[in-house]
N, C-alpha and C positions, 0 to 999 in steps of 0.2 A: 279581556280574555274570553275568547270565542268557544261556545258549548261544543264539547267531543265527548263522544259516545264512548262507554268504553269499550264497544267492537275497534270504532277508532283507533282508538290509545294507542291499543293494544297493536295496530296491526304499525302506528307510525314507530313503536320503540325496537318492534321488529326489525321492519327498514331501516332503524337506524344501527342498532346490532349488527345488520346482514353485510353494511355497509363498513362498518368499524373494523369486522373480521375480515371482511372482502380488501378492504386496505394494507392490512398489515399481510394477508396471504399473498396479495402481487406484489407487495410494497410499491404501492401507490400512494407517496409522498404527497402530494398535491390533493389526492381527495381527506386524507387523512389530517392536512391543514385544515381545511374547512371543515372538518367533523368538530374540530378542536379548537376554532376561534370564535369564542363567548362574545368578543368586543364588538364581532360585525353585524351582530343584533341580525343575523340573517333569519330570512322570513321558518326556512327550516329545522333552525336551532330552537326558535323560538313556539317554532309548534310541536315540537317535541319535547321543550318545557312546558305543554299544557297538559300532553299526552301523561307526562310523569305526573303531573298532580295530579290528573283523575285516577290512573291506576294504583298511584301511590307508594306501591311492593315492586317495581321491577327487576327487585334479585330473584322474583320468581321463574320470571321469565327465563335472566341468566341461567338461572341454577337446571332450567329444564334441555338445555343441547350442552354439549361439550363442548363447541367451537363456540357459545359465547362463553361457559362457563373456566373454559381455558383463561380469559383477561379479564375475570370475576371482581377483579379486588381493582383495577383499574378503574373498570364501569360502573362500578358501583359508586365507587368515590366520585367520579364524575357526574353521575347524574344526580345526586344529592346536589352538588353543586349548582350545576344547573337550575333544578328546581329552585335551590336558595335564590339565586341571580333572576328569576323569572319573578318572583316574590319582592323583591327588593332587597333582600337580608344578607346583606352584602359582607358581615364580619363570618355568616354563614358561609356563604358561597367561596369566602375566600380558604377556610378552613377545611373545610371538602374540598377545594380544587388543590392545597396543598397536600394532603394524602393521596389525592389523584399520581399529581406530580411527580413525588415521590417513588410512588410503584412504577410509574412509566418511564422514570428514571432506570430503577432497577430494570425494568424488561428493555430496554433499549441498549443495556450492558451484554444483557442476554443474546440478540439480534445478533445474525449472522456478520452484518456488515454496516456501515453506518449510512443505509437508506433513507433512515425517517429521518437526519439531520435537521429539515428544514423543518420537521413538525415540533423537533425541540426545539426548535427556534420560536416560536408558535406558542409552546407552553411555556418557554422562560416570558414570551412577552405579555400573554396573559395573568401570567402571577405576579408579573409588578402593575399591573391594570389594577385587579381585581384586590391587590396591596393597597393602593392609593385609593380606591374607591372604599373601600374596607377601613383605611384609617378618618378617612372624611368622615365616615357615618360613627366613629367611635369618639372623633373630637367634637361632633355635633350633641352626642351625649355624655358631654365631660367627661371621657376616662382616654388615657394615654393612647394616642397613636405607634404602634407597635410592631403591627401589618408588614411594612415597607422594609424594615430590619428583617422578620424574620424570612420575606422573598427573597433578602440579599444571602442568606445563609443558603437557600437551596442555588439562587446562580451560583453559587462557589462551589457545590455540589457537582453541578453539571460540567463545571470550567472544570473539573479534578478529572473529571469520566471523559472530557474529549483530551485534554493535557496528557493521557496516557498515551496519546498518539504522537507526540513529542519524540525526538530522537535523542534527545540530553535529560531525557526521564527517564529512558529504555535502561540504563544501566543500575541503577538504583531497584527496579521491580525486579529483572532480573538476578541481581544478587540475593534480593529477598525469599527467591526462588530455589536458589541453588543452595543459602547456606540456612533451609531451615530444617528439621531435623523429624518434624512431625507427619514427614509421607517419605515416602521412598519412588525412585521418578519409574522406575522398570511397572512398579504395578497400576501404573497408570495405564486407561487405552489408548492402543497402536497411534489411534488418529488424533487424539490427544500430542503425544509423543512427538507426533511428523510436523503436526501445527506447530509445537514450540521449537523443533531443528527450525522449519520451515523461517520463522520469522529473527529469528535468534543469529542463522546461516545470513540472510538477509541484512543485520546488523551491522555482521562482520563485515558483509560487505562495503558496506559506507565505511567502516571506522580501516577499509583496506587489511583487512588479518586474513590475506587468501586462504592459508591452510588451515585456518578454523573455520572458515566459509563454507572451504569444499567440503572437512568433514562434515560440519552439520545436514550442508545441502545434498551430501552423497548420499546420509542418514535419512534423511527427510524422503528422498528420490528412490533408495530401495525397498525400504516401509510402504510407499504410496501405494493405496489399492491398484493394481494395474488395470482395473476397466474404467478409474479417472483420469482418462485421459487429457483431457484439463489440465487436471491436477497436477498430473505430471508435465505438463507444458510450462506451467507458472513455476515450478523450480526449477527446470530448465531455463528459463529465462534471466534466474539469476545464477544458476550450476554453471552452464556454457563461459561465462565472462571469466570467472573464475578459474574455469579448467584453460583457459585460453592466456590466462594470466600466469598459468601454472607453465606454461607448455602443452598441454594436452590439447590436443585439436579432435573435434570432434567426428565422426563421419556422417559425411553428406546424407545418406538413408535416414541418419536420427533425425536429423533438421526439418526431412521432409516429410516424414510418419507423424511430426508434432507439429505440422506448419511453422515454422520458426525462420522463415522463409529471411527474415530482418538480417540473420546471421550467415547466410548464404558466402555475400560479399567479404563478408569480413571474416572466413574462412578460407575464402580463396584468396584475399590479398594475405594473409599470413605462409598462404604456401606456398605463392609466386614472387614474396616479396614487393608486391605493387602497393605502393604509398598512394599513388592516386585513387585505387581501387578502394583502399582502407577511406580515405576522406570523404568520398564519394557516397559509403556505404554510410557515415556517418553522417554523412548531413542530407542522405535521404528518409534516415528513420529516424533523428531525433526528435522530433517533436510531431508525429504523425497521430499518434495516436494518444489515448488519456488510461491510464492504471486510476481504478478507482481501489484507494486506500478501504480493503475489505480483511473479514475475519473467514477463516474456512468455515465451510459447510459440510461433512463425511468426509475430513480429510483435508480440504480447499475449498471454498466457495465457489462455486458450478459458473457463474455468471460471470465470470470475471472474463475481460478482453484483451487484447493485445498492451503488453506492456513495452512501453518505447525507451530506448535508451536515456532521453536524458529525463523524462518525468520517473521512471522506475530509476534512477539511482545510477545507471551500470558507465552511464556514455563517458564519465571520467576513466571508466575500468578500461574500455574498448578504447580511447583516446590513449590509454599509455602503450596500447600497443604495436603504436608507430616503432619502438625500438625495436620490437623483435622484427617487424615488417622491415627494417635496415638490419638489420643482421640477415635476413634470408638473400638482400637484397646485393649485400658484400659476399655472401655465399657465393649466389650465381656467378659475380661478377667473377670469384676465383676459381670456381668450376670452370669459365669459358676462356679465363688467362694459363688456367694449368695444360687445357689441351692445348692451346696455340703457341705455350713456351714456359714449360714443363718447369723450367730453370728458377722463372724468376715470377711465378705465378705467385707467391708469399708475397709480392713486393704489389701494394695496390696503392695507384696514383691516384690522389687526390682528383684528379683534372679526369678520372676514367670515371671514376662517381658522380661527381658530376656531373658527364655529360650521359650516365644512364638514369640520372637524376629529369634532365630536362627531358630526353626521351619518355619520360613518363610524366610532362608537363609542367613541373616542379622546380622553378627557378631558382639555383643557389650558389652564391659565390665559395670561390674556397674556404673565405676562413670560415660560414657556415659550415660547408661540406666539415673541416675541420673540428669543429666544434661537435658537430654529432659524431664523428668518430671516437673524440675523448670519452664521451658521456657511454658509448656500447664500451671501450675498454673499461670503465670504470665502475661498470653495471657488471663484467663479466661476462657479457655477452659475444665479445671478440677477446684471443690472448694475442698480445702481441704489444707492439710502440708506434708509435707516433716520431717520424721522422719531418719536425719542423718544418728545415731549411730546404728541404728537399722534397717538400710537400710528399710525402709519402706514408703508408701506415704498410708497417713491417707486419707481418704476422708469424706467430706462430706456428712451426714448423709439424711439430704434437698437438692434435683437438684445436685448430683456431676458432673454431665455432661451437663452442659447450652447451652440451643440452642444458636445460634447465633442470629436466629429470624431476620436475613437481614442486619446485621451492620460484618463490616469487622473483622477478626482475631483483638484482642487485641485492638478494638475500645473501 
């Protein structure tokens, strides 16, 4: 171990601070590994455990800014470790870096979003290092190796903390939420509040409960600060599918004031009834873009990108709304039978669908064509029969095309 002055020390435990705080403020994942990996015996880990032995006290330091004194009980647990690990004193080292671990547990619960992933990746794999290194030196002086067991209790720790992200756990916290008796949800803050519609609205939407959806996400969506603009983009992104699910279509100004530009298509094939337009819009946005699984920031987390239909959850939602795209589509086709023969416009042939079927590229034989006419009468989206033999579908003379008026497909 190579003589440092203590001007030295001093100035490398700094650098090392300015760096630790400078990581977690841009959340620079990648520098904050290498701050954090004891095993690579890197030339700068290691001169920063010299720096800590000379100086000795570097809670001084901490305890002297706010921005290191903010991840006080972190740093400090770490660099004892350290120290121990530069030392040899490996049952040390490990016992300091699991209190480390422990609080960077806790503050990565904290963290807006789950940035620093790969650095707990990083501290789970140094604490079974520092375990097995730890129990060597405790079997080499007869007493129980023990180490390795207790790192396996905090991996199970950290398996609990990312497992919340689970969608078949989500129901269980939840309920724990709603049926406990010791808060009351109103006196919670607004952004509080809009976070949990937010993610809750979200839910419903995987598990398809639209009108619990829209209320939370309409909830969520009128609370939103209105200068986060963001913010209100990302419930939008899952409000939209939902209200489209509903029947309610949006207007083109909202789409374009949020950039939401994905649902463009899939707005106007709902209005024109164009199937090919709807497919088309589908399988140019589904997988374009990446939704990084985040927690809000004032509200919503600021950072967040474009969420694509089928990594954000919704492109099953947009896919069923091929039925109502066929019902707009039997619409037109009896709008332009009633002018041309007023009489017998109720009366729609198989074989006319069809061919405005292929007109929009869409090849399908009758007993297809067939086959989706049953599925709209049986959803309620068309009133009317089904004339077998005579390939025809009778409609309805009162309302053949029922609104949905805000209740789901075939509710």
């Amino acid at each position: 171990m190579a003589y440092v002055s203590m001007g030295e020390a001093h100035r490398r435990i700094t650098e090392y601070l300015n760096r630790f705080c400078g990581a977690v403020s841009y959340q620079d994942s990648p520098m904050l590994c290498r701050l954090l990996s004891f095993s690579s015996n890197s030339p700068s880990l290691l001169s920063l455990a010299d720096a800590l032995n000379v100086f000795q006290d570097a809670s001084i330091l901490i305890r002297q800014s706010d921005k290191f004194s903010e991840y006080g009980e972190i740093l400090a647990h770490l660099f004892r470790s350290l120290q121990s690990y530069r030392f040899g004193n490996l049952v040390e080292a490990y016992l300091a870096f699991e209190k480390f671990a422990n609080a960077f547990v806790q503050e990565f619960r904290n963290w807006e979003s789950a940035w620093a992933l790969e650095a707990l990746y990083v501290v789970c794999y140094e604490i079974r290092i520092l375990a097995e290194k730890a129990d060597k030196e405790l079997t080499s002086n007869g007493k129980s190796p023990e180490k390795l067991k207790a790192a396996g209790s905090l991996l199970m720790k950290v398996f609990g903390v990312l497992a919340l992200g689970t969608v078949n756990l989500c129901r269980s916290v939840i309920r724990s939420i709603e049926t406990a008796r010791i808060f009351d949800y109103e006196e919670f803050p607004r952004r509080d509040k809009v976070t949990y519609m937010y993610y809750t609205g979200r839910l419903e939407v995987f598990n398809e409960n639209f009108p619990a959806a829209d209320t939370k996400l309409s909830y969520a969506l009128q609370h939103c600060n209105p200068k986060r603009e963001r913010n209100i983009r990302m419930i939008l992104k899952y409000l939209i599918p939902v209200k489209l699910s509903l029947g309610i279509i949006p207007k083109d100004e909202l789409l374009q004031k949020y950039n939401l530009h994905e649902y463009m298509n899939v707005v106007q094939a709902l209005r024109k009834g164009d199937l090919r337009l709807l497919r088309h819009a589908l399988q140019e946005h589904e997988d374009r873009y990446v939704f990084p699984l985040t927690s809000f920031c004032t509200y919503l987390h600021p950072n967040c990108i474009v969420a694509v239909f089928l990594r954000s959850g919704v492109y099953l939602v947009l896919e069923k709304l091929e039925l109502q795209v066929y019902q707009r589509l039997m619409k037109k086709i009896y709008i332009i039978q009633k002018l041309s023969d007023p009489a017998r416009a109720h009366q729609l042939k198989l074989e006319v669908i069809a061919k405005a079927l292929r007109w929009l590229e869409i090849d399908m034989d009758l007993d297809e064509v067939e086959c989706i006419m049953t599925i709209l009468i049986y959803k309620n989206l068309v009133k009317g029969y089904l004339a077998h033999k005579s390939k025809v579908v009778v409609l309805s003379k009162q309302d053949p095309f029922p609104k949905l008026n805000g209740k789901p497909v075939g509710s």
